[in-house]
C-alpha positions as CSV (number, residue, x, y, z in Angstrom):
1,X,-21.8,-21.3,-28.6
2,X,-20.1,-21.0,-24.8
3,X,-23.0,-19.3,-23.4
4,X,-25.4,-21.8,-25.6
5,X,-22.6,-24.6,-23.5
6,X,-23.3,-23.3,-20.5
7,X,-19.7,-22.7,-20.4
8,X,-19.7,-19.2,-19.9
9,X,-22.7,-17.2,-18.3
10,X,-26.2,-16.3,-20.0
11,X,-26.0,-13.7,-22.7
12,X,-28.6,-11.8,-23.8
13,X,-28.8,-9.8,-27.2
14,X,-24.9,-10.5,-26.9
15,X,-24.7,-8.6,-23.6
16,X,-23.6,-10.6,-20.1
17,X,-26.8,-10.6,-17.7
18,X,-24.5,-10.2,-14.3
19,X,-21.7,-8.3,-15.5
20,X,-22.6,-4.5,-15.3
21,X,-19.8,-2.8,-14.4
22,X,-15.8,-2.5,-14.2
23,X,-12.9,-0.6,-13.4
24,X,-9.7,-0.8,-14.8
25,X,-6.4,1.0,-13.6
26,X,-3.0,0.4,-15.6
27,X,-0.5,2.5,-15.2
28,X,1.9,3.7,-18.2
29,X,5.1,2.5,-16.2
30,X,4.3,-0.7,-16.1
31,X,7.2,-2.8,-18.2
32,X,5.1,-6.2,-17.3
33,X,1.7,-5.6,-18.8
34,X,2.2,-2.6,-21.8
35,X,-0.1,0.2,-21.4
36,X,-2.2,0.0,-24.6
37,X,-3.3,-3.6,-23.0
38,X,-5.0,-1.8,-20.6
39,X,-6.9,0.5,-23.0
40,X,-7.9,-2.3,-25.1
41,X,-9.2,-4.4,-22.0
42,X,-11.5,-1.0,-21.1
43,X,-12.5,-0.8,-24.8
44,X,-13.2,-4.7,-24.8
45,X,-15.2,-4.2,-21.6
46,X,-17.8,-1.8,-22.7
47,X,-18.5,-2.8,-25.9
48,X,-18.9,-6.5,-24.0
49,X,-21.4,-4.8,-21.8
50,X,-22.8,-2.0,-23.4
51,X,-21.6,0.4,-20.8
52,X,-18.7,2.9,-20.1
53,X,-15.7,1.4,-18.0
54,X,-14.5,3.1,-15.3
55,X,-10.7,3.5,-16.7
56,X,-7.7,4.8,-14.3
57,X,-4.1,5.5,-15.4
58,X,-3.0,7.3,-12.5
59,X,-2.3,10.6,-11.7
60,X,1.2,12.8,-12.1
61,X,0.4,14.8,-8.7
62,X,1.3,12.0,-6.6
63,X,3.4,9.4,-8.8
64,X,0.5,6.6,-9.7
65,X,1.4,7.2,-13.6
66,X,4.8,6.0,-12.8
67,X,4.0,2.9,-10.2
68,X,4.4,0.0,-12.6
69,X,2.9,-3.3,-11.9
70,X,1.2,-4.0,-8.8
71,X,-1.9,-2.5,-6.8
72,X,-2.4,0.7,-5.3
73,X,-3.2,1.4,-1.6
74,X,-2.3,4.5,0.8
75,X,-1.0,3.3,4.2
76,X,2.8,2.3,5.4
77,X,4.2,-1.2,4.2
78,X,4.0,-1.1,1.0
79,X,6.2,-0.8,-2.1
80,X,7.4,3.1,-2.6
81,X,5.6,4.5,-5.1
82,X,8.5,4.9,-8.2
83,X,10.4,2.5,-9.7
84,X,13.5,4.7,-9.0
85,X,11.9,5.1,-5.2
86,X,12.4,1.3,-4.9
87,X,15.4,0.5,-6.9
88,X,14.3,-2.5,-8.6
89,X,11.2,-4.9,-8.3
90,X,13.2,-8.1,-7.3
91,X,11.9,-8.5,-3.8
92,X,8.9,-6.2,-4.3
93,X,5.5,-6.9,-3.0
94,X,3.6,-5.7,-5.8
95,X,1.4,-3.6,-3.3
96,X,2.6,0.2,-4.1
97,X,1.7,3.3,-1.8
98,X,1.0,6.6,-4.2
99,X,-0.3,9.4,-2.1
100,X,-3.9,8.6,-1.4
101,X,-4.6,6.5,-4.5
102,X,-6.6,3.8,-3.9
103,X,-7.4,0.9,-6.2
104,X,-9.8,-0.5,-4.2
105,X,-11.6,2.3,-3.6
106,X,-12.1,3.4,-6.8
107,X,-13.4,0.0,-7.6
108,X,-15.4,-0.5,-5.6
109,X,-17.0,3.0,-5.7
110,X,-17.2,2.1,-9.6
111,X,-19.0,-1.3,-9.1
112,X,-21.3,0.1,-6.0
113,X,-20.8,3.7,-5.3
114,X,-24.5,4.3,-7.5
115,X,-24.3,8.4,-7.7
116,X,-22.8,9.5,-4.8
117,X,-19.3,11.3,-4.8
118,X,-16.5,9.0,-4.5
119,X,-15.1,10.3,-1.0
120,X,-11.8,9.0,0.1
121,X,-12.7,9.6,4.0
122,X,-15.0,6.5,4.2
123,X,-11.8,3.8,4.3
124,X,-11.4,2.1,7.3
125,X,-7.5,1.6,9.0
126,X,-5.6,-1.5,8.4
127,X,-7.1,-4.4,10.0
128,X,-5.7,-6.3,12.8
129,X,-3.9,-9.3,11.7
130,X,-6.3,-11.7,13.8
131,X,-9.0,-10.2,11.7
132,X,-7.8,-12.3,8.8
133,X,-9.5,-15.8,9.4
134,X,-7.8,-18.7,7.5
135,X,-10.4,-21.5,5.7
136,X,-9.0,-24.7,4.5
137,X,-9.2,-24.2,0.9
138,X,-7.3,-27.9,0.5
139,X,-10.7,-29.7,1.4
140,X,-11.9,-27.6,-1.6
141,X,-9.9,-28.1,-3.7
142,X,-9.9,-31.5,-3.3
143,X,-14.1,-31.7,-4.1
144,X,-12.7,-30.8,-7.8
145,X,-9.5,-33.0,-8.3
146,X,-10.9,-36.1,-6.6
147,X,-12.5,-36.4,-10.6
148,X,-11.3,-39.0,-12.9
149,X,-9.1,-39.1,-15.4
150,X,-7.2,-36.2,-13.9
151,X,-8.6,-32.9,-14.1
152,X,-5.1,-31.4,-15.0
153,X,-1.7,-33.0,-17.0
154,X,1.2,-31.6,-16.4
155,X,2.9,-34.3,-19.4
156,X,0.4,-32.2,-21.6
157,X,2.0,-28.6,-21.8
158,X,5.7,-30.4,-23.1
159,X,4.3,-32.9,-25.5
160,X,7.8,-33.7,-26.2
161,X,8.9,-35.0,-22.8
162,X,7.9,-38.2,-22.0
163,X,4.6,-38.7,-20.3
164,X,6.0,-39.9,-17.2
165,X,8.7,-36.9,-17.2
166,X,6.8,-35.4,-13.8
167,X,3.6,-34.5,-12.3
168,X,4.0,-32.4,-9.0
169,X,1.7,-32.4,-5.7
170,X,1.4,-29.0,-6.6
171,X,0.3,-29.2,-10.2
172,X,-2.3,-32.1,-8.9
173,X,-3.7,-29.6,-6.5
174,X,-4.4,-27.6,-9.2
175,X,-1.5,-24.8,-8.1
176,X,-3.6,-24.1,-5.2
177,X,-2.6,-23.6,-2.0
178,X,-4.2,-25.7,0.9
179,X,-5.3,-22.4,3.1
180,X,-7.2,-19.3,1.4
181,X,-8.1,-16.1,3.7
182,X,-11.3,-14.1,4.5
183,X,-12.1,-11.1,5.5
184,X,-15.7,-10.3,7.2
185,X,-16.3,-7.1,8.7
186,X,-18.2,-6.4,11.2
187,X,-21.2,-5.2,9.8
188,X,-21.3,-8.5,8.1
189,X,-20.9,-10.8,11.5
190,X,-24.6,-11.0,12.7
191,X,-26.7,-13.8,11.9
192,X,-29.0,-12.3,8.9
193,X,-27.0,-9.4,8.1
194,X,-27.4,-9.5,3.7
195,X,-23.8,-8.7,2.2
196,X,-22.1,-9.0,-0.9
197,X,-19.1,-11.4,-1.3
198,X,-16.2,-10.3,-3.6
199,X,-13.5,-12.8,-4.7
200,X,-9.8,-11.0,-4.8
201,X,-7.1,-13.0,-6.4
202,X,-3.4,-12.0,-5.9
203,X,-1.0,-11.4,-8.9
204,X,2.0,-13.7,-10.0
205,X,4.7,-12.8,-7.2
206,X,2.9,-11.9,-4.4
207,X,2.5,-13.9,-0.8
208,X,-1.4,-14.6,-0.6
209,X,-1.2,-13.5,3.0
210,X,0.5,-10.1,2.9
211,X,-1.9,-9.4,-0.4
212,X,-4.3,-10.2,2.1
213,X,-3.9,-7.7,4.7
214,X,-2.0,-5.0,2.4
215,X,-3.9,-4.9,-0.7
216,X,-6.5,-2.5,0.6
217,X,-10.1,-4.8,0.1
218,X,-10.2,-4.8,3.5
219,X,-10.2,-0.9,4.7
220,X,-13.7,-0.9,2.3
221,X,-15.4,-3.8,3.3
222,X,-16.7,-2.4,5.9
223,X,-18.2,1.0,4.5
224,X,-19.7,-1.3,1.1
225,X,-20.9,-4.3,3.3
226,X,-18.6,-7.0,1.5
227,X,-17.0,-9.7,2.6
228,X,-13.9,-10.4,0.9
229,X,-12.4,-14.0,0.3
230,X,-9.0,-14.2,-0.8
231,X,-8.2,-18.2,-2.9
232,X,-4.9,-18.5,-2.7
233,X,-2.1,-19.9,-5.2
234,X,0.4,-22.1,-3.9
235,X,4.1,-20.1,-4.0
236,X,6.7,-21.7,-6.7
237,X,10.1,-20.6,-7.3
238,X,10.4,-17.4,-8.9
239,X,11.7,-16.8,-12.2
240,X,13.5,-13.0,-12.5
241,X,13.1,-9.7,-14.1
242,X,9.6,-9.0,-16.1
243,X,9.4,-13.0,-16.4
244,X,6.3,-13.1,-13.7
245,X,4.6,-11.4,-17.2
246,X,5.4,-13.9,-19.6
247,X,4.2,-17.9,-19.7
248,X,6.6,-18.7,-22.0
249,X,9.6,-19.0,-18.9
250,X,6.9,-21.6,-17.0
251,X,6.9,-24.1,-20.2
252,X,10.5,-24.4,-20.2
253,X,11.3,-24.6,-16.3
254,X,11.5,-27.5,-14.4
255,X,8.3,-26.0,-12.2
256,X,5.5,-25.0,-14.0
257,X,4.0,-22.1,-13.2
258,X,7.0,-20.9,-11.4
259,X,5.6,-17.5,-10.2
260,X,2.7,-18.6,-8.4
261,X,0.3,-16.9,-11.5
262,X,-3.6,-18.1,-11.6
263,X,-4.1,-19.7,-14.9
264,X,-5.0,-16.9,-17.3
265,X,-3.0,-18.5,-19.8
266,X,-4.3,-22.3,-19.8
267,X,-1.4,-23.9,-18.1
268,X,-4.3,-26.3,-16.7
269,X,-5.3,-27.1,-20.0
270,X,-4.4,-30.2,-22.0
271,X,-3.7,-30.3,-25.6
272,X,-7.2,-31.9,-26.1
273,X,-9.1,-29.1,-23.6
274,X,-7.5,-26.2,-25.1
275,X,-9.4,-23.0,-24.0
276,X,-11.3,-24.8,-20.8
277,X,-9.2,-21.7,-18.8
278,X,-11.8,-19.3,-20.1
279,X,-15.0,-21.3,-19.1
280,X,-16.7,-22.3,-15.9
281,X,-15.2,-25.9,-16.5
282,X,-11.6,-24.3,-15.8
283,X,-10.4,-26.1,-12.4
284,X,-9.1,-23.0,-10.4
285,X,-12.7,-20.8,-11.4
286,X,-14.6,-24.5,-10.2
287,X,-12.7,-24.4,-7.0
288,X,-13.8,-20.9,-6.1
289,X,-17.0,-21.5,-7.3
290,X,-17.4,-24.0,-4.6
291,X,-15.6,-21.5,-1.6
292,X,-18.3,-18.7,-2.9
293,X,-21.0,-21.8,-2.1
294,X,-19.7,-22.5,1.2
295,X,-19.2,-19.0,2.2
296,X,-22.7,-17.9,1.3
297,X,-24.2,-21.1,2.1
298,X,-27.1,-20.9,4.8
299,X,-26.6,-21.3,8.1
300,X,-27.1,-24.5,9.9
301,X,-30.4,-24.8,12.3
């Protein structure tokens, strides 16, 4: 019924048309998001598409199976690797350094590598911070919450406050912060050059900007042709311990959302558009609908 909606995209004989391929990594240390949640998201994966998922949970060698929650990149400024390496996650970046075990990589090798050997030599260094252009991702957001009535309610998600008991800036702006990040390498610069675009969204916890530079999409956009864009959620005020994993804290705080988290729960939702956060129609996926647009939008003549 969602595909017949166009809520969700095209199906055909129950299989998506533009969803091929994934890779999943989840490693068995991680006390926010339990490792049998990552099995079952590989499992739910291929029998969605028909085809095997490309499923990581790190390696013993050099610590990955014990790296918790966050990404994993090589380079310096990052996380240490262990959990007992860093002490706690408190003021952790979520961006850990294993070795040479690379998320991104592997990802990307698993969505584009075709048959060739995944070969760990073809990353690029660390970009220069100037490389990191800034868009105004406010203006964009504001194409989707200029709708009427509003397009989200924060009154909704505590139906037992009062109606009036607060609506934030930040709520009305859909949690979104008002500058988003790209990435184009330079293989992608010329007029005409044909690239892909990939869309990398941060986790709960973690600065937009240092995900940015640190995560490691960058170091392969060069060698696959991609351009990366990075949306961006606005920060909140953290809640502690493993509560970034749980939506339960953001109900009952005075901030919603506290940790910064895109909306994989439906805390955009209203009681009366339950489930909107897994369609098209959600407001965050609208809003990077419309930066994809812009960014792969013709040039003017």
């Amino acid at each position: 019924p969602l595909a017949e909606a166009k809520l969700i995209d095209p199906l055909t004989a129950g299989r998506p048309q533009r969803l091929a391929r994934a890779y999943v990594f989840h490693s068995p240390a991680d006390r926010t998001v339990r490792s049998p949640a990552g099995r079952v998201s590989a499992r739910f994966l291929e029998n969605l598409t028909g085809r095997a998922v490309a499923f990581d949970d790190g390696d013993p060698a050099d610590g990955s199976d014990a790296a918790g929650h966050g990404i994993i990149t090589p380079g310096p400024g990052r996380d240490a690797c262990r959990l007992e390496e860093r002490g706690d996650d408190a003021t952790a970046t979520f961006v850990r350094s294993c070795g040479r075990e690379d998320n991104v990589g592997h990802m990307f090798h698993a969505l584009f590598g075709e048959e060739a050997a995944y070969d760990p030599e073809r990353r690029a260094p660390d970009i220069p911070e100037a490389d990191l252009w800034r868009f105004d991702q406010g203006r964009l957001v504001a194409q989707v919450t200029a709708e009427r009535p509003a397009i989200a309610n924060d009154a909704a998600l505590v139906p037992f406050w009062p109606a009036t008991a607060y609506s934030t800036a930040r709520r009305r702006n859909l949690d979104m912060a008002a500058t988003g990040y790209l990435y184009v390498p330079p293989a992608c610069r010329p007029a005409g050059r044909g690239c892909r675009v990939h869309i990398a969204l941060h986790g709960c916890r973690q600065d937009p900007r240092h995900f940015a530079l640190a995560a490691g999409y960058n170091n392969w956009a060069e060698p696959y042709r991609v351009i990366i864009v990075y949306p961006a959620i606005a920060p909140g005020t953290p809640l502690a311990g493993s509560a970034c994993g749980s939506p339960i804290p953001d109900f009952l705080a005075y901030e919603p959302n506290p940790n910064g988290c895109w909306d994989w729960w439906g805390y955009l939702d209203s009681s009366y558009r339950t489930g909107r956060y897994l369609t098209r129609d959600a407001p965050q996926i609208r809003v990077i609908a419309g930066i994809v647009a812009a960014v792969t939008a013709p040039a003017p003549p």
